[in-house]
NUTIRO-503916 format. One record per residue (C-alpha): x, y, z. Coordinates in steps of 0.25 Angstrom, whole numbers. Layout:
R     xx     yy     zz
R      X      Y      Z
...
//
This chain:
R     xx     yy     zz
R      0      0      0
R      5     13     -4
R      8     22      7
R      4     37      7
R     18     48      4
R     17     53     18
R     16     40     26
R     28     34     15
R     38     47     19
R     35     47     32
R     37     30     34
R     50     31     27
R     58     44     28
R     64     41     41
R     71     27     35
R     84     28     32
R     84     27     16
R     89     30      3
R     89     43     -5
R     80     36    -12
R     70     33     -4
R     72     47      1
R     68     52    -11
R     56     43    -14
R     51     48      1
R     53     65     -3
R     46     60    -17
R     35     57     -9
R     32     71     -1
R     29     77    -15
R     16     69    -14
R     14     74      1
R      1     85      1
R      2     96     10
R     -3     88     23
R      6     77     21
R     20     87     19
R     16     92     32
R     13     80     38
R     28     73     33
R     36     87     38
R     29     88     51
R     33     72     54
R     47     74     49
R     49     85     58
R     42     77     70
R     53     66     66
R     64     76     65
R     68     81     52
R     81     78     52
R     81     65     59
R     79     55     47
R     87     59     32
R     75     61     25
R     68     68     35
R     71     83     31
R     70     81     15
R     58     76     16
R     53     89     26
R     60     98     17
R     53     91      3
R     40     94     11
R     43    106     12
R     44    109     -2
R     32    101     -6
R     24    110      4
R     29    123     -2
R     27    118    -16
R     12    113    -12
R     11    130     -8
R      7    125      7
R     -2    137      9
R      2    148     22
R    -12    147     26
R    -10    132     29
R      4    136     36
R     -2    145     46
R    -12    135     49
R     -1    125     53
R      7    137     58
R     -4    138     67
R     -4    123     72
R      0    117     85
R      8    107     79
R     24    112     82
R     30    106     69
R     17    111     60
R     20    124     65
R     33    124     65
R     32    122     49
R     23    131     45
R     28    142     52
R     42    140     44
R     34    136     32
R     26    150     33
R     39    158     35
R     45    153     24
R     33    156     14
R     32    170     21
R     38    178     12
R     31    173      0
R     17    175      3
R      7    188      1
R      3    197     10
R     -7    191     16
R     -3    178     17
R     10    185     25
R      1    191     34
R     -5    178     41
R      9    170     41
R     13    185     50
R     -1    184     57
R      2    170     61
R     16    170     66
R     12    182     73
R      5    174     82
R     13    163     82
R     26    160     91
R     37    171     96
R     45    167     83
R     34    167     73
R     32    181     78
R     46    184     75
R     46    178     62
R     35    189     59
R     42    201     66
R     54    197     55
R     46    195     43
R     37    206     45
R     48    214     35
R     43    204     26
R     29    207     25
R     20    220     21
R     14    226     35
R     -1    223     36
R    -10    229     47
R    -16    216     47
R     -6    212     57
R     -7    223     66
R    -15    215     76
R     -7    203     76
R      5    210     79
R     -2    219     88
R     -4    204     96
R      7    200     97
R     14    215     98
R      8    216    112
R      7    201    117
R     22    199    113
R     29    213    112
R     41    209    104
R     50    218     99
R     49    215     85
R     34    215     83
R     34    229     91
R     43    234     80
R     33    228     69
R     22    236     78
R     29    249     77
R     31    247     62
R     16    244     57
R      7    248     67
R     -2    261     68
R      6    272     73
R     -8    275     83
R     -5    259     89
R     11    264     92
R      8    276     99
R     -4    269    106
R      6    258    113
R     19    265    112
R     22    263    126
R     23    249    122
R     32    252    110
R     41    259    115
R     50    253    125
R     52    245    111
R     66    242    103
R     59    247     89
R     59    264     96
R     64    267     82
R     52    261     74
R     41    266     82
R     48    281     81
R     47    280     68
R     33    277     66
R     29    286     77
R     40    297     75
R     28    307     70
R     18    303     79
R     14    316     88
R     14    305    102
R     27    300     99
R     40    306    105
R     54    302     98
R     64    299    109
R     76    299    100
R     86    294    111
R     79    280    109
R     83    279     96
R     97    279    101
R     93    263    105
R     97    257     91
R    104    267     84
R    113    269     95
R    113    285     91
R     98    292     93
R    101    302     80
R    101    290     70
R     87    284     77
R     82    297     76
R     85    302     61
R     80    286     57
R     65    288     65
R     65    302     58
R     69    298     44
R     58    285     44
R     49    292     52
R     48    303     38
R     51    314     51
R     57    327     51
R     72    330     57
R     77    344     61
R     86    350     50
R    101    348     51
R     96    335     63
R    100    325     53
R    112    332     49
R    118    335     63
R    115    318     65
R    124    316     54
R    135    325     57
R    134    321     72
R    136    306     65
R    150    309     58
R    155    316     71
R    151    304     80
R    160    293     69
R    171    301     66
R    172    304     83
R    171    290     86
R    179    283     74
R    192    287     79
R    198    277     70
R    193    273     55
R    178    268     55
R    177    254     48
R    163    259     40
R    159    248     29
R    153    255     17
R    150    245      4
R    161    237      8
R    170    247     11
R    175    252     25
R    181    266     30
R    194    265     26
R    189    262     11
R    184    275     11
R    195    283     18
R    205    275      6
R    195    282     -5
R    193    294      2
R    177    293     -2
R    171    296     14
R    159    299     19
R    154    301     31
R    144    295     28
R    149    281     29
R    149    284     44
R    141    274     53
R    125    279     53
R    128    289     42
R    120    282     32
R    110    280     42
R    109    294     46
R    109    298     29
R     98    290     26
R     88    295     38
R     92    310     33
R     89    304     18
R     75    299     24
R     72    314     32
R     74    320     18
R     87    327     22
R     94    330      9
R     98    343     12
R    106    337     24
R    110    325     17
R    117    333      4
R    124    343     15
R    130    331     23
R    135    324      9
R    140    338      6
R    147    338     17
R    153    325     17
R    159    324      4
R    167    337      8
R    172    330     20
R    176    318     10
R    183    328      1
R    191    333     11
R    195    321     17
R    201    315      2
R    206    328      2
R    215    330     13
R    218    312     11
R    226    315     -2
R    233    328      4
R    238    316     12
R    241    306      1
R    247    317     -7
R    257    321      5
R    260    306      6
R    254    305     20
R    246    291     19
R    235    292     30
R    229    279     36
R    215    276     35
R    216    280     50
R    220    294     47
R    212    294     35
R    199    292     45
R    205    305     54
R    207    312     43
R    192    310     36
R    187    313     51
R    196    325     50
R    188    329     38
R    176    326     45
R    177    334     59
R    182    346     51
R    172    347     42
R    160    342     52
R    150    354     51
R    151    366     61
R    139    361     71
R    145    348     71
R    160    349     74
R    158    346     89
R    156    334     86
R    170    330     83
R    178    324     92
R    192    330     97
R    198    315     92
R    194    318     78
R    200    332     76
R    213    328     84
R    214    316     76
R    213    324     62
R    225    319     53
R    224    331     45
R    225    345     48
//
């Protein structure tokens, strides 16, 4: 009598046998259906899926069957749902896998479903969600589990996409939080919300960069010459505390690359790109063309005065170089900000 495909495998995949009667067993999966694919992975697993030779292809070749029969998500959060461990277990890796792949919709229950499944099935979510178009759908679910949980990473998702009205209403419960930066930005022009700037010296470790990022993405408003004295301020603070040549990686090139050429910048400092960009977003053109302005007659200067050098035959080090492009910067620092240079730079000039 002629066994049934499932009942065959499952008799003989544990023997000890030849690759070909491993291959007619895998031949047989492909007359599996959908119930029965199932079945054989879940009893594999139970058996262990790397304790008998054949175990694993034939898991891995139900697999591939399943995902060729177009197993449907619907299905998958059904088994998602069950309290079977190993049924579980599978789908939820099943659903991750397909994520990416499916509509809109169909991406919004997978979320609505790990929301309200384990602590790492919620941070699966708080990960992915850069992978999905924000619907207002969710806002209850997260709202759920935002205030049974409070986890960090769904308070920022919270912050992000929910009604500026719902922030300020449980601000006290947002604000204590790591993500201060987020929640300025979308409450920056709210008239019951108050910056406190030194907070944003948490992350960025200097509370000016903070504050020109929450203005620039915020589309707020800076005090004329602000985001100029922050730049300036910047070029002091490096060139004060880099007493010897900065290694400063720029498309594969470090500082004393750039010292070799004579084609500096100041803006290859730390933060200066950072600080450029925000003045870019504030629509600071005006400050943004003086500073280039200035900075390419510091630059001149420097390759200047560095072949006065070569032509003398005096062969600086890159380390005299650096004193001397410092020089070149602490001399010509604007007015209003050369008391920000320290007496280590000015003593240390290598050219007079």
């Amino acid at each position: 009598m002629t066994m049934k495909p499932l009942d065959y495998i499952l008799k003989h995949y544990q023997e000890s046998e030849n690759e070909g009667a491993g291959s007619v067993l895998m031949s047989l999966v492909f007359a599996l259906n959908h119930e029965e694919l199932k079945t054989l992975q879940k009893k594999i697993i139970q058996c262990g899926r790397y304790r008998y030779w054949l175990s694993n292809d034939l898991y891995e070749l139900a697999d591939f069957v399943l995902k060729r029969k177009n197993e449907s998500i619907s299905s998958l959060i059904i088994d998602f749902g069950s309290k079977d461990n190993v049924t579980r277990l599978d789908a939820r890796d099943r659903l991750r896998d397909r994520f990416k792949g499916q509509s809109h919709v169909t991406q919004t229950q997978i979320i609505r479903a790990f929301l309200h499944g384990s602590k790492e099935d919620r941070h699966w979510v708080y990960f992915s969600i850069n992978d999905y178009c924000w619907d207002d759908s969710l806002i209850d679910d997260f709202k759920f589990v935002w205030e049974k949980y409070k986890e960090k990473q769904c308070e920022r998702i919270i912050i992000q996409h929910f009604p500026v009205d719902y922030l300020i209403e449980n601000i006290a419960s947002l604000y204590p939080g790591e993500n201060y930066e987020e929640l300025s930005i979308r409450l920056r022009n709210h008239p019951l919300f108050s910056l406190e700037i030194d907070r944003l010296k948490e992350r960025y470790g200097n509370r000016d960069l903070g504050f020109l990022l929450v203005q620039a993405k915020s589309h707020g408003t800076i005090k004329e010459g602000k985001a100029s004295e922050i730049l300036y301020r910047l070029i002091a603070h490096f060139i004060n505390e880099n007493k010897s040549l900065p290694c400063i990686y720029r498309n594969g090139f470090n500082m004393d690359y750039f010292l070799m050429v004579g084609n500096l910048s100041t803006a290859l400092f730390y933060d200066m790109e950072f600080v450029l960009n925000c003045m870019g977003r504030l629509g600071l053109v005006e400050e943004i063309q003086e500073y280039r302005k200035w900075d390419k007659k510091v630059t001149l200067i420097y390759k200047k005065r560095a072949r006065i050098w070569k032509k003398d035959e005096i062969f600086l080090s890159d380390a005299d170089k650096w004193k001397l492009y410092c020089s070149v910067i602490a001399e010509y620092m604007p007015r209003e900000y050369q008391h920000l240079i320290s007496g280590y730079v000015r003593s240390a000039l290598p050219y007079k």
